[in-house]
FIKOL-741866 format. One record per residue (C-alpha): residue number from 1; residue in three letters; x, y, z. Coordinates in nm, 2 decimals. Layout:
<nodes>
 sese nupa     px     py     pz
  NUM  ALA      X      Y      Z
...
</nodes>
This chain:
<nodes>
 sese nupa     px     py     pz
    1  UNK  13.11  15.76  -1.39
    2  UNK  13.45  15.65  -1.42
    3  UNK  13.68  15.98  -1.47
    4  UNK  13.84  16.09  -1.79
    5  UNK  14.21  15.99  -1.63
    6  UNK  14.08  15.63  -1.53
    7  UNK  13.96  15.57  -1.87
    8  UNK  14.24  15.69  -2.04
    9  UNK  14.43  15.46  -1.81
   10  UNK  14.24  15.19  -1.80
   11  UNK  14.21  15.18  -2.22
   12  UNK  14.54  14.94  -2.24
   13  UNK  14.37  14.60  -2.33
   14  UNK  14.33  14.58  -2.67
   15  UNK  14.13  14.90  -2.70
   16  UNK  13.94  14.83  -2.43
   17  UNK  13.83  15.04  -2.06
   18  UNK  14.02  14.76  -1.79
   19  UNK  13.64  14.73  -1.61
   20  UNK  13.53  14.63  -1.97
   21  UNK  13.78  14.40  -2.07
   22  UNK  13.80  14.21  -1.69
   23  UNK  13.42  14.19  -1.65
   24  UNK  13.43  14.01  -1.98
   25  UNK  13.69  13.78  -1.85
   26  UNK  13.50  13.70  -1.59
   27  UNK  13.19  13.64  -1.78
   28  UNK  13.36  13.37  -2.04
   29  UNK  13.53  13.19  -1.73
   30  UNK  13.13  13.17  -1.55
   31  UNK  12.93  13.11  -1.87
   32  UNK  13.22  12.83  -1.94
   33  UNK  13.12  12.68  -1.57
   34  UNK  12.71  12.75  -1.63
   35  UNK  12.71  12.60  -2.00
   36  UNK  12.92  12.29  -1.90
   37  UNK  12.60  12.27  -1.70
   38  UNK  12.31  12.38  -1.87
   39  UNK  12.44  12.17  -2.22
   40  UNK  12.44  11.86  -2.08
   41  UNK  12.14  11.92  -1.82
   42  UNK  11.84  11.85  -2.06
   43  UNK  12.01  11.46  -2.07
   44  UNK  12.10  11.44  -1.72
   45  UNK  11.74  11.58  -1.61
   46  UNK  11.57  11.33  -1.82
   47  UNK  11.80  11.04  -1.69
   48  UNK  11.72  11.06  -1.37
   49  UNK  11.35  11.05  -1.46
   50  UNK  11.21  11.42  -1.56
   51  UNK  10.92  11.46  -1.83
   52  UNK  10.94  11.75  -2.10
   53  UNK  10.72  11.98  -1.85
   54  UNK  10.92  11.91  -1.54
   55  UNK  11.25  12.02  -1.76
   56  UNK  11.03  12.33  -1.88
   57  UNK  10.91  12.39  -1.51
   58  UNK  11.26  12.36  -1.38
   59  UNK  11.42  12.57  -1.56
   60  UNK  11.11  12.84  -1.59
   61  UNK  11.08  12.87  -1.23
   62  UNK  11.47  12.88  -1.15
   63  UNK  11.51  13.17  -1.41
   64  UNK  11.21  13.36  -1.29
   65  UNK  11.20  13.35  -0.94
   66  UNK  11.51  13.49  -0.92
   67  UNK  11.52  13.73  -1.17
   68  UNK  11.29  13.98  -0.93
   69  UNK  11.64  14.01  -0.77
   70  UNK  11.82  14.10  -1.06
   71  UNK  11.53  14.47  -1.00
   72  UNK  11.65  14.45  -0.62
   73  UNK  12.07  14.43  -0.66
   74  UNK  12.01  14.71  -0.95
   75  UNK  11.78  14.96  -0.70
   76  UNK  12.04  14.88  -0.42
   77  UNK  12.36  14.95  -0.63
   78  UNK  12.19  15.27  -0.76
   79  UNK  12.15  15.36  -0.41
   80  UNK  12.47  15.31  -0.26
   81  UNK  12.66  15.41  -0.59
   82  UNK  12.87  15.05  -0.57
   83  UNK  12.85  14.73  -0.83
   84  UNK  13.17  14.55  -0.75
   85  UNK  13.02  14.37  -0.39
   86  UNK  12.71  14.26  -0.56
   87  UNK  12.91  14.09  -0.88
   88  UNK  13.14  13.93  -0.60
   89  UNK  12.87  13.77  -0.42
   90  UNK  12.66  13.67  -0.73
   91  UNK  12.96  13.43  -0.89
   92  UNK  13.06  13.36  -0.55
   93  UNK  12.69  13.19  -0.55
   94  UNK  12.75  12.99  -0.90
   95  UNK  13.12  12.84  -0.85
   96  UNK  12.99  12.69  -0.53
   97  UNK  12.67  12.58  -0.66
   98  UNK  12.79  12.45  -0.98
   99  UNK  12.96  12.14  -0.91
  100  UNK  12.71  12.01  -0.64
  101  UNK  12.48  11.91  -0.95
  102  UNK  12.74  11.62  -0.92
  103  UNK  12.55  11.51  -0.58
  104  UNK  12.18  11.52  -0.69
  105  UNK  11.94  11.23  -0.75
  106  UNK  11.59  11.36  -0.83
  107  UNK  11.46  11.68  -0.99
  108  UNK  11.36  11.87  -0.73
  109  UNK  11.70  11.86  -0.57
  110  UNK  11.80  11.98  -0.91
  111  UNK  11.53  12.24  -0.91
  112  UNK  11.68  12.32  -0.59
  113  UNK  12.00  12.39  -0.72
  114  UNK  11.91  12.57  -1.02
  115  UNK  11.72  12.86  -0.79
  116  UNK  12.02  12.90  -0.61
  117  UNK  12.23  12.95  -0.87
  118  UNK  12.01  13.19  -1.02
  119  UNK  11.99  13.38  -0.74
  120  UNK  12.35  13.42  -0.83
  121  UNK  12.28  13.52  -1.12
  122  UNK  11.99  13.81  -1.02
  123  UNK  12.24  13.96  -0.71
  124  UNK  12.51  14.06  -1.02
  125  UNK  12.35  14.09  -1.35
  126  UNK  12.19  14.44  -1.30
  127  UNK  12.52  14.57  -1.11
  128  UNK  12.76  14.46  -1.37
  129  UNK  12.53  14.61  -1.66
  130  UNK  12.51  14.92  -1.47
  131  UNK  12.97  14.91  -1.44
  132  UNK  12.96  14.83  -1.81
  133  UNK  12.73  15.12  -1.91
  134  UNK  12.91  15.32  -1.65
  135  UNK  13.28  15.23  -1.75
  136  UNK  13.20  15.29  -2.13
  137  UNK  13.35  15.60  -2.34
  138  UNK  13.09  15.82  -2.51
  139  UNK  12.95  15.63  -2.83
  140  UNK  13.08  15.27  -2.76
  141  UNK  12.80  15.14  -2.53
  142  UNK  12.72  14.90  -2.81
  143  UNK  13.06  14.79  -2.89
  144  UNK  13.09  14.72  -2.50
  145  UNK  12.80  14.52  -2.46
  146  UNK  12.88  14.31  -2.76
  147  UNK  13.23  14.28  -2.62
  148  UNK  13.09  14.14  -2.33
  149  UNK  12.79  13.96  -2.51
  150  UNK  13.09  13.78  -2.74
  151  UNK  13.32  13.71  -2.41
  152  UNK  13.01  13.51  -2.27
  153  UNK  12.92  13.33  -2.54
  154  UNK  13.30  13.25  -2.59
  155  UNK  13.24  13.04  -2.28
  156  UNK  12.96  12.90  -2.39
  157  UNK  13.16  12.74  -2.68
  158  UNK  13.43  12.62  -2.43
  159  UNK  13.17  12.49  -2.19
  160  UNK  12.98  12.26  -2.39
  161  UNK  13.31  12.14  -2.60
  162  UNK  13.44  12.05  -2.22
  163  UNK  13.10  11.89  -2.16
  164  UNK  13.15  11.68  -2.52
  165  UNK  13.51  11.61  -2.41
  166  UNK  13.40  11.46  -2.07
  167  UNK  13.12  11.26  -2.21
  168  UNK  13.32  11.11  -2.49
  169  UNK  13.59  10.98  -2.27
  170  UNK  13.27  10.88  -1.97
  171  UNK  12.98  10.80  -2.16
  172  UNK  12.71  10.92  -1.96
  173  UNK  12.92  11.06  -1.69
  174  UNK  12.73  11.38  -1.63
  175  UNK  12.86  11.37  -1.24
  176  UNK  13.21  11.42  -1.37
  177  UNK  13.14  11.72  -1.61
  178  UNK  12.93  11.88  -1.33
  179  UNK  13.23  11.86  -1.07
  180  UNK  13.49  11.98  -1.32
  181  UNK  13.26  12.29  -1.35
  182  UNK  13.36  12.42  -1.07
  183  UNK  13.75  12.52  -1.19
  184  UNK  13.66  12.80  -1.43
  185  UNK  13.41  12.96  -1.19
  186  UNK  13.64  12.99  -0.94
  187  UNK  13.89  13.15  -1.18
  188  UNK  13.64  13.38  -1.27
  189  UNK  13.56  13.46  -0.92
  190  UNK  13.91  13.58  -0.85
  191  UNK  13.94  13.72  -1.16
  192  UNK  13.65  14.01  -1.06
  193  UNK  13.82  14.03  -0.67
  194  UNK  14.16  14.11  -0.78
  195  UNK  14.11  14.31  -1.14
  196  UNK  13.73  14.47  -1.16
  197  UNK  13.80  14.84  -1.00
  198  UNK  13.45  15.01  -0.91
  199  UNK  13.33  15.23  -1.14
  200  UNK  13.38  15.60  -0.98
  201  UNK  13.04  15.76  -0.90
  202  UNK  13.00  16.11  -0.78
  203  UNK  12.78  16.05  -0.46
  204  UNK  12.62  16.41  -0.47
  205  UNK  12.47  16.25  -0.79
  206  UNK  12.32  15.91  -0.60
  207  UNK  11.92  15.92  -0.62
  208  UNK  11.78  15.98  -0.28
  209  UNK  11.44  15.82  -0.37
  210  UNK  11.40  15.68  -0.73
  211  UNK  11.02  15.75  -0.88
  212  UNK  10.94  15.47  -1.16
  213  UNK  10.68  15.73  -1.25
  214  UNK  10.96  15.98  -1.36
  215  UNK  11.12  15.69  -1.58
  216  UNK  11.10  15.80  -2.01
  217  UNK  10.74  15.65  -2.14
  218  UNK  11.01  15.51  -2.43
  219  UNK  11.13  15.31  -2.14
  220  UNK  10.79  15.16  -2.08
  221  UNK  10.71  15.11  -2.38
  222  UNK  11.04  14.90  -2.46
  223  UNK  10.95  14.70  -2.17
  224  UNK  10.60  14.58  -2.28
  225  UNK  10.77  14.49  -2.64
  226  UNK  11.04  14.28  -2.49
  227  UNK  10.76  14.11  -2.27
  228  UNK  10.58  13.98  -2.57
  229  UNK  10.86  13.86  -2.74
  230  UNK  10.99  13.71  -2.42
  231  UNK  10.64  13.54  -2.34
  232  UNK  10.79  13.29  -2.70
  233  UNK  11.11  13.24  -2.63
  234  UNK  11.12  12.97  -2.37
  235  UNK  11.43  12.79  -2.23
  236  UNK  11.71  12.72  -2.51
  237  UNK  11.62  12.35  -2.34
  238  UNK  11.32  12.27  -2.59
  239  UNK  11.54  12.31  -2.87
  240  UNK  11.80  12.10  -2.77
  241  UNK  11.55  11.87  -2.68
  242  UNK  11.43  11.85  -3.05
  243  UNK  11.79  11.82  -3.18
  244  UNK  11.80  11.51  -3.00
  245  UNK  11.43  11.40  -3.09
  246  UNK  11.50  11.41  -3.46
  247  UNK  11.80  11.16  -3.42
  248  UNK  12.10  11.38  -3.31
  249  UNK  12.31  11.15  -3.03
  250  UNK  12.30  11.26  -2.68
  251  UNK  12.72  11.31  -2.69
  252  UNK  12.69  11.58  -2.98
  253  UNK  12.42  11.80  -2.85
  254  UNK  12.72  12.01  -2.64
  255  UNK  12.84  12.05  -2.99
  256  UNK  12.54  12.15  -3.14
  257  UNK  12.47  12.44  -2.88
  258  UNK  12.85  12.57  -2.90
  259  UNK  12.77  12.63  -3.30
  260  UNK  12.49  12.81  -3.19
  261  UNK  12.75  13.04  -2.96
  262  UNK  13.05  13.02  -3.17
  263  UNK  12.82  13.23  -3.42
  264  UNK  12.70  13.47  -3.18
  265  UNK  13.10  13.52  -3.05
  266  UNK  13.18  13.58  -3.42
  267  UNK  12.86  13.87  -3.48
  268  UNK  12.81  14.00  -3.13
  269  UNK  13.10  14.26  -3.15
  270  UNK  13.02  14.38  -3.48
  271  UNK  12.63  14.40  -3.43
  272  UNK  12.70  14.60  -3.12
  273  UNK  12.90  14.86  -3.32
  274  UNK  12.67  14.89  -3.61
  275  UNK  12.39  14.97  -3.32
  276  UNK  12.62  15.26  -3.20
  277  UNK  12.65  15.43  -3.56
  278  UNK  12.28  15.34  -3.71
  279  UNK  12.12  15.29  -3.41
  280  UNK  11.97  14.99  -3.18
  281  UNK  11.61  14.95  -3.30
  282  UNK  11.62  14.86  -3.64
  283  UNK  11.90  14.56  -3.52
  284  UNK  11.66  14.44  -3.24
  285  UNK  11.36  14.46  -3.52
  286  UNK  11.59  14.26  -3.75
  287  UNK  11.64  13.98  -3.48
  288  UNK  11.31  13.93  -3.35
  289  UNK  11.17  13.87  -3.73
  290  UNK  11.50  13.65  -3.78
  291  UNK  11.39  13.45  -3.43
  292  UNK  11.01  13.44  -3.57
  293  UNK  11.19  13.26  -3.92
  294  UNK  11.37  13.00  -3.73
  295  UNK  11.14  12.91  -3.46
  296  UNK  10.92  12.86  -3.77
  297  UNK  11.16  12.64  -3.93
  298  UNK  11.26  12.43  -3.59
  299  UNK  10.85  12.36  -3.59
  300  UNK  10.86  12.30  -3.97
  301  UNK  11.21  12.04  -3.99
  302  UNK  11.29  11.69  -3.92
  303  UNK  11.58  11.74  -4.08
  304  UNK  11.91  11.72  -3.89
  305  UNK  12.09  11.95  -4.13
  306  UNK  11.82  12.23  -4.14
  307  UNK  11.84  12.19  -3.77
  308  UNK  12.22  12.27  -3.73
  309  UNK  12.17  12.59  -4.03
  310  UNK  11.90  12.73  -3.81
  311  UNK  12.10  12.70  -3.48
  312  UNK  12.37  12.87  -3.65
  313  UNK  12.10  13.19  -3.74
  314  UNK  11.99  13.14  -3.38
  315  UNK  12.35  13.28  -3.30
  316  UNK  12.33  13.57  -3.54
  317  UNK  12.01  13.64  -3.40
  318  UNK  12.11  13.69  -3.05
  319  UNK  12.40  13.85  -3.18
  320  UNK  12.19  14.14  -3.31
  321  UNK  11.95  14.13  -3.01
  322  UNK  12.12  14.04  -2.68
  323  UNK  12.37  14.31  -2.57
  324  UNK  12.17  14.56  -2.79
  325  UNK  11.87  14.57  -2.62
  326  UNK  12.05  14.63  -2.31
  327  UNK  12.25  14.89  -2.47
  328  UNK  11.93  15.06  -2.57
  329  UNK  11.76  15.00  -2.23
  330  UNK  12.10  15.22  -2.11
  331  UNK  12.01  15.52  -2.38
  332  UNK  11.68  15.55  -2.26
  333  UNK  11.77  15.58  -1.85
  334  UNK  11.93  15.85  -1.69
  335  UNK  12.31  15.75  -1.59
  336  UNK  12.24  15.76  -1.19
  337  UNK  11.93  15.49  -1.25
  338  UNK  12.04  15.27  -1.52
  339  UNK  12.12  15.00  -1.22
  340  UNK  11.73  15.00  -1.10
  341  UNK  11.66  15.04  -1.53
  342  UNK  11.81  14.76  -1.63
  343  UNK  11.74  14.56  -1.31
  344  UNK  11.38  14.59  -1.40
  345  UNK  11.48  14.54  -1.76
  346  UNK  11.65  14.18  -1.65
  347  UNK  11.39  14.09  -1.41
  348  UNK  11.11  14.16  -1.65
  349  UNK  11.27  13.91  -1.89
  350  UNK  11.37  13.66  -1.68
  351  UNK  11.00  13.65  -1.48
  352  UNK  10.86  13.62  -1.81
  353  UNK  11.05  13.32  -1.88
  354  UNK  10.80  13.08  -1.64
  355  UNK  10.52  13.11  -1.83
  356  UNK  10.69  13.07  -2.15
  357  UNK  10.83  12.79  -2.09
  358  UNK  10.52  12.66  -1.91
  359  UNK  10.33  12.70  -2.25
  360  UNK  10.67  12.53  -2.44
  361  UNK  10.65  12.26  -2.21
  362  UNK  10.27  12.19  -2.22
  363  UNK  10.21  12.26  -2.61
  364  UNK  10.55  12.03  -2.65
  365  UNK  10.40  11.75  -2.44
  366  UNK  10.09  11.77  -2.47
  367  UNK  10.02  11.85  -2.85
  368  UNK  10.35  11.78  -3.06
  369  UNK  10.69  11.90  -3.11
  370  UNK  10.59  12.17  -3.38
  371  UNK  10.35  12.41  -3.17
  372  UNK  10.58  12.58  -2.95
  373  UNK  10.81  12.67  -3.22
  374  UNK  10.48  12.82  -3.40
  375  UNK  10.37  12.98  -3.08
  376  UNK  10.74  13.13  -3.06
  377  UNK  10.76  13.27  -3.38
  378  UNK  10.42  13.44  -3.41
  379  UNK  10.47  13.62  -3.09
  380  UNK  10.87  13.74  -3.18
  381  UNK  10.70  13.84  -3.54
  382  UNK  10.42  14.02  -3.31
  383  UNK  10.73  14.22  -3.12
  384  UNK  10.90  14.30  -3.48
  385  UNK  10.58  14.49  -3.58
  386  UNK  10.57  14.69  -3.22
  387  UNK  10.91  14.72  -3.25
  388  UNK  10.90  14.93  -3.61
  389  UNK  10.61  15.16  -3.44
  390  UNK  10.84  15.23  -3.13
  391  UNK  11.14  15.33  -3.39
  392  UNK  10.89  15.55  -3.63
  393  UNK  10.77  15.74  -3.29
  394  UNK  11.16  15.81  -3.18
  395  UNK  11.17  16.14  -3.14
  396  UNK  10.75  16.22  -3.10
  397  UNK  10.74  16.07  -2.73
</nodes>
């Protein structure tokens, strides 16, 4: 843990711990790279010739593959009682990737690209969790993680306006947006070298051996919720995808997934501080039945309208859910394992992302553009009910 003089130190940006507030600036400047990517990559994917399925499959197997890192960094920095090296190395791995989308010609040079890059994303995501929870003041683990949730969705509303600003002066220039990517990734590379101090660890308290078996059975149980929720929310892809099915032009669909961000920015904060003073369950049971209404209503509309309103409560849901859940995942694991704890916690989610988006890719292709919504929202309203039995046993297990 970081001691009480480095804290009180540190707490002279805006209210904030220094770890907290530069880890967030590094997050905005990455997601602004990654989203000037992923918002236009849909387009570019299906304009070099990929179906629905090969977009699903892509971006499925790039997320889950490497997500069984994000266990590995977080078992390894709980070892050796050190984040900072791992978040180096994992956005070293995305500002160089990034920009080389500018040099592909066929999917599975894209696919390619996309695993790499994620394994960028599993060597830091379970590290940097682990310096936030660790650099965080008693009672403000929420209000951190939202911080941090609202800094990376603040780059997902810079990214995709980029994106929209490249392809309105280059119609159909993807190549450009991709190599301009690289600038704020780098930024945000140096920005962890020179600023992100490691968060102080006393190292007679590093596990020797860590038994999963001595993990809390709340911790567990957590787990096998968020895996059923997971196992319907496929890749953020499908739904841009419809936006541009019902009629929505290829140059605005950056805009439509920055309102979805620009919301979650606005209630991330907020909902992370309301978890720390009423507690986190009954904000993740509130987003998961929000999630179940408005993959509902994306299966339900044709309507371009109802489609922006429910990617605007798409941002309050994972405003409510995101940096929560990992807040709660935090509570529930002792402060010397919360590396390996939310590494698993990560992995878990982003392993289950293949054959979610597998399904939403087949069920999308294969049967119509209404299914995998339905699909999505009965198993989110599935996790909402599982979710209200794990909050009415707090305290009995």
């Amino acid at each position: 843990m970081v001691s009480t003089t480095d804290n009180e130190r540190q707490k002279n940006f805006f209210g904030l711990e220094g770890n907290i507030f530069f880890a967030g600036i590094t997050s905005f400047l990455t997601d602004t790279t990654t989203k000037m990517v992923y918002a236009i990559m849909p387009l570019f994917l299906m304009s070099i010739g990929a179906s629905k399925i090969e977009l699903s499959l892509i971006e499925g197997i790039a997320e889950s593959t490497a997500s069984i890192l994000k266990a590995l960094s977080g078992w390894w920095s709980d070892k050796i009682g050190k984040n900072k090296p791992f978040m180096v190395v994992g956005y070293a791995v995305t500002a160089v990737i990034s920009p080389m989308f500018a040099l592909v010609t066929s999917p599975v040079q894209v696919l390619m690209l996309r695993f790499t890059e994620r394994v960028g994303k599993g060597i830091r995501t379970a590290p940097r969790d682990s310096l936030i929870a660790g650099s965080s003041g008693e009672g403000k683990k929420g209000k951190n993680f939202g911080f941090h949730k609202a800094m990376d969705n603040s780059g997902a509303i810079v990214g995709p306006l980029l994106s929209f600003a490249v392809l309105s002066m280059f119609p159909g220039d993807y190549r450009k947006v991709f190599l301009l990517a690289a600038v704020p990734g780098l930024l945000g590379l140096f920005t962890i070298i020179f600023f992100i101090k490691e968060a102080k660890k006393n190292r007679n308290e590093l596990p020797k051996r860590i038994e999963f078996k001595k993990f809390p059975r709340r911790y567990y149980m957590f787990l096998a919720i968020a895996f059923i929720f997971t196992l319907g929310n496929s890749t953020d892809a499908l739904l841009l995808v419809k936006a541009n099915d019902i009629g929505i032009t290829a140059v605005f669909i950056p805009l439509v997934y920055l309102l979805f961000n620009s919301v979650s920015v606005i209630f991330a904060v907020p909902a992370g501080i309301l978890s720390d003073r009423i507690g986190r369950e009954q904000l993740i049971i509130f987003g998961y039945l929000l999630y179940s209404v408005i993959y509902f209503g994306f299966g339900r509309t044709n309507n371009k309208i109802t489609i922006l309103l429910l990617f605007v409560l798409y941002g309050l849901y994972s405003a409510a859910t995101d940096g929560v859940q990992k807040a709660l995942v935090s509570d529930l694991i002792d402060k010397n394992k919360r590396g390996t704890g939310l590494g698993i916690y990560n992995s878990l989610m982003g392993i289950t992302l293949l054959p979610a988006s597998v399904i939403a890719g087949v069920l999308y292709t294969n049967v119509n553009n209404q299914v995998p919504f339905y699909f999505g929202s009965a198993m989110s309203f599935t996790a909402a009910m599982l979710m209200l039995g794990f909050y009415r046993k707090r305290g009995k297990v």
